[in-house]
Every structure is written in C-alpha cells, then in structure tokens.
N, C-alpha and C positions, 0 to 999 in steps of 0.2 A: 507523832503518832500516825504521820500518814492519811491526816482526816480532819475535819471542818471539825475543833473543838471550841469551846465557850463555857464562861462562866458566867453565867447569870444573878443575879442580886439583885435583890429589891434594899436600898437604902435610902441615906439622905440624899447625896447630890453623887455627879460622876467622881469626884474627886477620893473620896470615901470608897466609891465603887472599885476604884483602879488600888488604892493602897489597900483595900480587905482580900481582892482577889491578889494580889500577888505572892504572895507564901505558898497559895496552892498551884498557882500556875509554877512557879519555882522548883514547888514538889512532882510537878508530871516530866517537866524539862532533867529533873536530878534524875525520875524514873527511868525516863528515855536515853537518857547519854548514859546509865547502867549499864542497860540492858538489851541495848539496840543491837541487833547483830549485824547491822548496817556500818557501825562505829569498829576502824579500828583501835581507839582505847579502852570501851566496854569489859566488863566481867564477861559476856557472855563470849567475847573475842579471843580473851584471854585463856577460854576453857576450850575454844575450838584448836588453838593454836598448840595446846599441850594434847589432842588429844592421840593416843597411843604413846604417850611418851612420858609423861610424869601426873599428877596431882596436881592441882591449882588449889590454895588456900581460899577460904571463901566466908565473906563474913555471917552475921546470924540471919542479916533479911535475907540473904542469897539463899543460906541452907534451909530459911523457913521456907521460899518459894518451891524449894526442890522437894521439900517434904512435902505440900499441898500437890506437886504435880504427883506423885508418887498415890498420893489418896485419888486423885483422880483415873490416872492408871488401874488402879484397884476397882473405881467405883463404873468403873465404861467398859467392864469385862479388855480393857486392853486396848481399847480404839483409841483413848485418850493418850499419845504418846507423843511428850514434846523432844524425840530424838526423831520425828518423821517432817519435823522441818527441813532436812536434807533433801526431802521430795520436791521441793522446790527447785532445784537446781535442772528437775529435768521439764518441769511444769511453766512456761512461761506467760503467764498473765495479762504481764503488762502488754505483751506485742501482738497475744492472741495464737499463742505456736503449743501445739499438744508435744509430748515428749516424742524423741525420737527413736528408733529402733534398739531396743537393748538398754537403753535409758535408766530405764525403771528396774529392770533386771542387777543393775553396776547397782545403784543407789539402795534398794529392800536389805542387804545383809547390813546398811549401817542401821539402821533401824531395829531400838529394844533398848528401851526405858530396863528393864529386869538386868541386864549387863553393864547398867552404870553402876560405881561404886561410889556412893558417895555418903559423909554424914556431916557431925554439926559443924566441922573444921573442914575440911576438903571434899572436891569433886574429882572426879576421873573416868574419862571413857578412853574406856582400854582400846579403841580401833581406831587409828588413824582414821581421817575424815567424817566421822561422829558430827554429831553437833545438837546443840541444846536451842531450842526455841521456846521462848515465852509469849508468844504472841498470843495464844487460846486464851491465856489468863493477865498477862501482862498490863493492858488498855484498862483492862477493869479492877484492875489491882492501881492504879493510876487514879480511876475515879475517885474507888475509896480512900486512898490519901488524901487526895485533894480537897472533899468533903468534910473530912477530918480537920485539915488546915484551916477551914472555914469555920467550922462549928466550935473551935478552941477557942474562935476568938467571940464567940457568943452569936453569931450569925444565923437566923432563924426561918429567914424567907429567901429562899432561890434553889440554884439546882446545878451538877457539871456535869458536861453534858460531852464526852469525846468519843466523836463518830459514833450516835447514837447508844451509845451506854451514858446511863443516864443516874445521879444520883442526888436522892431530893434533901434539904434539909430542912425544909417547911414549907407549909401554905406561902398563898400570896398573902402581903399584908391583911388584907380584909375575910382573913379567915379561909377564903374558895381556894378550890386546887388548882392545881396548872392542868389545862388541858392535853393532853400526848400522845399526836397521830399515830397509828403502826402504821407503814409503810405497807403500800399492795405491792408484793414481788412482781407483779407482771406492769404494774403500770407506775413507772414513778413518779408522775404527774397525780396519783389520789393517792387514800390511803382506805385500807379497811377495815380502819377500828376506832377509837376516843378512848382513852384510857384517863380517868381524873386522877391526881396525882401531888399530894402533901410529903409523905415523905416516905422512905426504902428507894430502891435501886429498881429499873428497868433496862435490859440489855434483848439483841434481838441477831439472832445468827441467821441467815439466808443464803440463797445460791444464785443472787441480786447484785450483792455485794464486788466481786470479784469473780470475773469468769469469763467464758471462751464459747464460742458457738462453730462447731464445725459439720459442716451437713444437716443442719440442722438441729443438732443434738447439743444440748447446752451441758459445758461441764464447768464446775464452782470450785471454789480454793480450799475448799473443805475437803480432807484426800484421809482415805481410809489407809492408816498404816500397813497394815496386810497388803493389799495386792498395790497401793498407791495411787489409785486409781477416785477421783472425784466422786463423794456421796450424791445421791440421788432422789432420794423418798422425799424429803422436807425440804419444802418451797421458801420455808420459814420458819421460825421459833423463837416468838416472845415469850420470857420468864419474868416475872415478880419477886423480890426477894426481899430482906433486909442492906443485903451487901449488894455493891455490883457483880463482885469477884464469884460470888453466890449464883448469881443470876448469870451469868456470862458461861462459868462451868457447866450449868445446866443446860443452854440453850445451845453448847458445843457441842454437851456426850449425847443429846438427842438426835441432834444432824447424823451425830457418827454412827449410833445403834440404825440408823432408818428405821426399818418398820418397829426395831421393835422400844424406838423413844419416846412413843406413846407409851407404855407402861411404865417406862423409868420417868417421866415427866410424874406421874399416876402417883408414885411411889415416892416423888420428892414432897408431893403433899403442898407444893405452892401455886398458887394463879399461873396461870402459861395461856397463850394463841397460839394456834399452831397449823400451820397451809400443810398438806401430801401436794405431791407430784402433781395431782389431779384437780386442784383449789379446793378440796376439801377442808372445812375449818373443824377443828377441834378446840372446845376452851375448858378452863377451870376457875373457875374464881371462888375464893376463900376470905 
C-alpha cells in the first residue's frame, strides 16, 4: 500500500495475535496485487493494456468498485475521476519535478470517467492510453476488508490501521477508547487534535501527505481532473464514518471541491476536522 500499515489487537498472547491477524493481512496483500497499477499482472494492468482496443472481462468485486467510483463521479460534481490517475505521469512526486511544458496539455483528453463503458461483465476505455486508478478509494476499501476478516473471527478489541486510515472494531479491553492523534499538516512532530475512538472508520486526506515545493508554493498529489493541476484550499480533511471506504471518499471529494467541501462535508451529515489554506479549523461532531 505504499505506507506504515498495522494491525493492532488486544489478545491473549503474540501467538494468537499473529494467527487472528493473518486472514486480514492476506486480504490487503490479495487487494494490492489486484489492483496495484504498479503490478504487471493486476486487473487494473490488464484494463490499461486493452485500452482502445477491446473489453477486459471483469469480475463482480472489480464491477462493484467501478460502480462505487461512478457514485462518486456523480456525487464530486466530477472532480472525483479515477481515469485522472494518468496525471501522474506528468506530476513527479517522488523526485520533486512539476510537469513539463505541454505535459498536462498530451495527458487532460485521456481523462473522463463518462467515456468509459463499462458494466457487471466488462470494462472498456475506448482511448488508447486511458487508465483506471483506484488509489482515492482502494487503501480504504483494503481497511474494510481487513476489519471484516477480523471480526468474522469474533475479534472485538483492536483496530487496521493502513497509512493512517484507520478501522475500529472495539474498545480497549477495559471498556476506554483508543486515543487518535490528527496530524498537524504543518508540523509533523505534533498533532492538532485527540480523537477517542471504539469503533467505525477514521481516514484523513491532506496536502502533507505527498507533494512538491517549488518557489515556495507547495503543490500536493491531490490534482484536480479538469485543468490537472494540484488542489489547494484544504491543508486537511478528517472524516468519521461507519466505513473506511466512507470516510476516505469523503475526505477526497472535499480536497477536490476546495472551497466549496465545506458544504459537501455539511451535507454528508458525519463528524469531519477540517484545516483551509490559512489553518483555519472547521469541525463537526455528531
């Protein structure tokens, strides 16, 4: 997943600890080698390699995820589009390099969720170079398995925890919650918040996480499909939810709306923290 992940449990001894988390760790690794678009054997590999060329068959989790991105395309006025993973290719992160001239200009026509054709049997992006990204929801769609994996097996006290998405399936033994820093985007040595925490999903999107500073001007991995260009209003966005997947979707289509993911935060009707540009804080608690 690219990130400091852990499963936490409150059990009997480490021995129990390591056989109860294994099925969910199992289930993130099965996630990952899916859907990784990193893997040349993946599903999502396999959809770039046909694309402009034929249909890729596709089973039912694949076609459920593609439906869920499609709600979310729907629900972000459009920002939400996992064919603008492609922007990546002109955005380099890891080295600290902003795109180059005409970059972004080659890369914006493959981008548009609305021109894939896809349903419960196959996918298809009609244009060569295309490509499908799950990373917005992928990680968090990962948690919730994995929590699932756990609580099958009757597992009441702990939490999975990958790159700070976070999913509870009970108190500590002794009833109290687990206590759960937010991270201060400017300083990552504190944090600026406690959050107590027995059980639902906590996930946190920021412009911290991944990003570039040039002239001063910091820009984040979060890239508005439209012009491709790194969002900018939200320092931050922690969500409360039942899911992670829940929480994760939210705290992405608020980065992407900027100013105006405070209302869509408003409208989702769950707990959020939320930093502007300016450390302005905004919260909700329900």
């Amino acid at each position: 997943m690219g990130s400091h992940c852990e499963v936490v449990l409150a059990v009997a001894d480490s021995r129990a600890a390591h056989a109860a988390a294994a099925p969910a760790i199992a289930e993130v690794r099965r996630i990952e080698h899916k859907y990784s678009r990193y893997r040349d054997d993946s599903v999502l590999s396999r959809i770039h390699a046909a694309a402009g060329l034929r249909p890729v068959s596709c089973d039912r989790e694949t076609a459920a995820l593609l439906a869920y991105a499609d709600t979310l395309y729907r629900a972000s006025q459009g920002r939400f589009d996992i064919t603008s993973g492609v922007l990546r290719k002109a955005w380099d992160f890891r080295h600290g390099r902003a795109p180059q001239p005409g970059a972004l200009e080659d890369l914006l026509p493959l981008v548009g969720w609305p021109i894939v054709e896809y349903d419960h049997d196959s996918v298809f992006l009609p244009l060569p170079g295309m490509e499908l990204d799950f990373g917005g929801f992928g990680k968090e769609y990962a948690v919730d398995r994995a929590a699932e994996a756990l609580t099958s097996q009757g597992l009441t006290h702990g939490y999975v925890n990958l790159g700070g998405d976070m999913r509870f399936l009970g108190p500590r033994p002794d009833g109290t919650p687990w206590d759960i820093g937010i991270q201060d985007p400017r300083d990552m040595a504190a944090t600026i918040a406690s959050i107590p925490f027995s059980r639902g999903a906590l996930t946190t999107s920021g412009d911290y996480e991944r990003f570039i500073e040039i002239d001063g001007q910091r820009y984040c991995h979060v890239l508005d499909p439209r012009s491709g260009m790194p969002v900018s209003y939200w320092r931050s966005v922690s969500v409360v939810a039942p899911l992670a997947i829940t929480a994760g979707s939210c705290t992405t289509t608020a980065m992407l709306l900027e100013q105006d993911g405070l209302d869509f935060l408003e409208r989702c009707g769950m707990s959020y923290l939320a930093i502007n540009h300016t450390g302005q804080i905004f919260r909700r608690t329900t």
